[in-house]
N, CA, C and O of each residue as an XYZ file, in Angstrom:
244
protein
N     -23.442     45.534    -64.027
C     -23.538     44.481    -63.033
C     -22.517     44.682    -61.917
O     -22.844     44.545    -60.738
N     -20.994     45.082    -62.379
C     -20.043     45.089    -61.214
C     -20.568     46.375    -60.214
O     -20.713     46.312    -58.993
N     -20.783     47.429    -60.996
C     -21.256     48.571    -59.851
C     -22.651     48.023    -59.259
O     -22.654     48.097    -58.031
N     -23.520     47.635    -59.657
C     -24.807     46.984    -58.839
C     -24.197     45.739    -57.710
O     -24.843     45.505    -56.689
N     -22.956     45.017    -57.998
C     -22.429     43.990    -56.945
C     -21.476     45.024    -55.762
O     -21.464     44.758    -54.560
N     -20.713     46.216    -56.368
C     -20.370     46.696    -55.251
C     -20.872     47.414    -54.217
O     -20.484     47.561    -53.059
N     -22.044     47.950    -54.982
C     -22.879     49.214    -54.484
C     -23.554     48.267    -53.048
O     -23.759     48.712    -51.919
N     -23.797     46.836    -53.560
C     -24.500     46.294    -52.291
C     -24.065     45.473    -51.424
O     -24.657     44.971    -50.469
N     -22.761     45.313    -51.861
C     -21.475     44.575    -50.979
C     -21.163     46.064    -49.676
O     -21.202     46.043    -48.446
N     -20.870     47.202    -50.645
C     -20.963     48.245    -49.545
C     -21.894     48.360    -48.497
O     -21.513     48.552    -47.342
N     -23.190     48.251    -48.825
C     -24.772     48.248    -48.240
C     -24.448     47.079    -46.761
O     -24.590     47.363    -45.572
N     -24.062     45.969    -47.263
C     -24.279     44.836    -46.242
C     -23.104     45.112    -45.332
O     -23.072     44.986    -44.108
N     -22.227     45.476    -46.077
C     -20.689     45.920    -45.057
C     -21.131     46.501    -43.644
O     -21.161     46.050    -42.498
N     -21.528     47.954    -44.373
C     -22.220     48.932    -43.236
C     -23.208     48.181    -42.414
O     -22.547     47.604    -41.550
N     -24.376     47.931    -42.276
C     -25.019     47.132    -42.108
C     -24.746     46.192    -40.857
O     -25.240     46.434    -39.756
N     -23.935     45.118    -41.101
C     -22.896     44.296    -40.565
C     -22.117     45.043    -38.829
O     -22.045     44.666    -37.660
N     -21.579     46.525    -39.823
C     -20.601     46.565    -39.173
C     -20.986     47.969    -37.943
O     -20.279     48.348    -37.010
N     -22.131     48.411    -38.315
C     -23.175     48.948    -37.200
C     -24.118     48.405    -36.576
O     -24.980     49.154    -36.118
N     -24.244     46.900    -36.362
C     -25.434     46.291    -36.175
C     -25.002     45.475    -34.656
O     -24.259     44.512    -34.467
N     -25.562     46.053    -33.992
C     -25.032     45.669    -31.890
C     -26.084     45.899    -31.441
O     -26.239     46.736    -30.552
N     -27.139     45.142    -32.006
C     -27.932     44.720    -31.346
C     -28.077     43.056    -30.474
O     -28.014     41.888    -30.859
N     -28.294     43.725    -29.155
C     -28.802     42.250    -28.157
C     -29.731     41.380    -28.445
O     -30.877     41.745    -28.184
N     -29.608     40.420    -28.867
C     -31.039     39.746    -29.872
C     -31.292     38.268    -28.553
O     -30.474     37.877    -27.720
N     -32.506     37.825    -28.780
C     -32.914     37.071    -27.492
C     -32.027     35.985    -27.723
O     -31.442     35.504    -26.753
N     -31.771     35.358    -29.280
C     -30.666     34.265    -29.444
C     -29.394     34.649    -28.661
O     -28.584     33.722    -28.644
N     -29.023     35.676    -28.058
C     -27.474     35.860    -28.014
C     -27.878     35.787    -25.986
O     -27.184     35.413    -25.040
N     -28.815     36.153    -26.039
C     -29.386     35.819    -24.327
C     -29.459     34.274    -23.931
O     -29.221     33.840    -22.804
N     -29.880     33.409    -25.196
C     -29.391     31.663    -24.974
C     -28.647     31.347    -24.770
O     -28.500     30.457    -23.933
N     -27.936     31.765    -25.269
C     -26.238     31.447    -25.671
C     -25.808     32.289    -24.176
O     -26.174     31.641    -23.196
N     -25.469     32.924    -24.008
C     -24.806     33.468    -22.938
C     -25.412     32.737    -21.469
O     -24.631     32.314    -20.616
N     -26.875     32.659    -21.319
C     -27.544     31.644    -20.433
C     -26.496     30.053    -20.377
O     -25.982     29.506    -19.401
N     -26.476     29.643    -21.926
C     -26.028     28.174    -22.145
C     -24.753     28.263    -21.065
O     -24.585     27.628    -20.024
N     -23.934     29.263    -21.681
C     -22.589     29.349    -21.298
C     -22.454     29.635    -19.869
O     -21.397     29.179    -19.435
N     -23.157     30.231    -18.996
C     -23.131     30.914    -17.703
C     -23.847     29.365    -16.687
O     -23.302     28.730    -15.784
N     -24.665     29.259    -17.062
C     -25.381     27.736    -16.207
C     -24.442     26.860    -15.536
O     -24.204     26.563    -14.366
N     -24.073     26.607    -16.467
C     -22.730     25.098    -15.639
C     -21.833     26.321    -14.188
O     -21.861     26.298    -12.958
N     -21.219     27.137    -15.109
C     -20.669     27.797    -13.974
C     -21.197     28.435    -12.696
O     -20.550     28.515    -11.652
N     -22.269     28.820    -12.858
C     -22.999     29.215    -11.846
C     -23.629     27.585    -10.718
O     -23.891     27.614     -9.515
N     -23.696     26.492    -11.561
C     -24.289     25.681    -11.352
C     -22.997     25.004    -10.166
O     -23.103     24.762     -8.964
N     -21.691     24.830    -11.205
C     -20.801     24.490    -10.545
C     -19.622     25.161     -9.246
O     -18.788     24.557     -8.571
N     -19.917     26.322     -9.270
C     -18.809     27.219     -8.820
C     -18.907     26.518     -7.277
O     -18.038     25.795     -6.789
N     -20.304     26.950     -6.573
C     -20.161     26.561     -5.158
C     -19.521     25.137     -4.728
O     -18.795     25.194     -3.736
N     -19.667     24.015     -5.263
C     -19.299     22.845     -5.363
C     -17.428     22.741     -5.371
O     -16.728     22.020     -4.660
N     -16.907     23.917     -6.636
C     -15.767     23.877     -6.763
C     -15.224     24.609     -5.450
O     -14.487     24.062     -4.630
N     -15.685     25.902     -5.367
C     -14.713     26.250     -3.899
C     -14.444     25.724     -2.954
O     -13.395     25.854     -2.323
N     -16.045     24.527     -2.513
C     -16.137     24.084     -1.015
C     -14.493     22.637     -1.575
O     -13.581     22.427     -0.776
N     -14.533     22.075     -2.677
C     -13.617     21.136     -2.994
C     -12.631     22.042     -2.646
O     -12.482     21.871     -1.437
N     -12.033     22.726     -2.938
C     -11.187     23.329     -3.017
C     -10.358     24.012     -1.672
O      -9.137     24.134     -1.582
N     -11.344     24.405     -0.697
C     -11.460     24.962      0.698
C     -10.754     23.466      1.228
O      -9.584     23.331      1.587
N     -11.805     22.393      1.167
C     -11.194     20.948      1.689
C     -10.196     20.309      1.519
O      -9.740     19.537      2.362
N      -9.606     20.567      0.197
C      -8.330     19.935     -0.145
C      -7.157     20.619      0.337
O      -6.141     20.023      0.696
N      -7.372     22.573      0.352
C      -6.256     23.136      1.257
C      -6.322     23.036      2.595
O      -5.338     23.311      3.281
N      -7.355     22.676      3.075
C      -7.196     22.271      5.035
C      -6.741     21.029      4.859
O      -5.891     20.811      5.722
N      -6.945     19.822      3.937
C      -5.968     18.804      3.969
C      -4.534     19.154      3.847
O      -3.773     19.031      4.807
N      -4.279     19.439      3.087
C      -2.909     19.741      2.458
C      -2.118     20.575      3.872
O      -1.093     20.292      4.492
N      -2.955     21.523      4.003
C      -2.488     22.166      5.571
C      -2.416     21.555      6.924
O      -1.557     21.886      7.741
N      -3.527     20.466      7.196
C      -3.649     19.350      8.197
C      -2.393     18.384      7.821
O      -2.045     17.619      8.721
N      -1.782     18.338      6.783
C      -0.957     16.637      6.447
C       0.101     17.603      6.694
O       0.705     17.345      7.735
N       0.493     18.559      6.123
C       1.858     19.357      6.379
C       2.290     19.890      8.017
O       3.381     20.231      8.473
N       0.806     19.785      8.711
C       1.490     19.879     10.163
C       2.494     18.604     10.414
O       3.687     18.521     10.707
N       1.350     17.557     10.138
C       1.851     16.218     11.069
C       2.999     15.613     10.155
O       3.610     14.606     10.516
């Protein structure tokens, strides 16, 4: 029994540890994660553009 549990503990190891494949689940997930930012980015710079011409407009006067 112990050599039949290691023999296939080895099996799944390998397995495991050669297995890089791009699977369509990991294309969700990376979609999930990328959306907001893509969604949000333009929004954040133009804030961002506006608050340093303030900051630069108040520090003249």
């Amino acid at each position: 029994m112990r050599e039949w549990w290691n023999k296939k503990k080895s099996k799944t190891r390998k397995n495991k540890k050669g297995n890089n494949h791009y699977t369509f689940f990991d294309f969700i997930l990376d979609a999930l994660f990328w959306l907001p930012e893509l969604l949000f980015l333009p929004f954040r710079i133009v804030f961002w553009l506006l608050r340093g011409l303030g900051r630069l407009i108040w520090d003249l006067f």
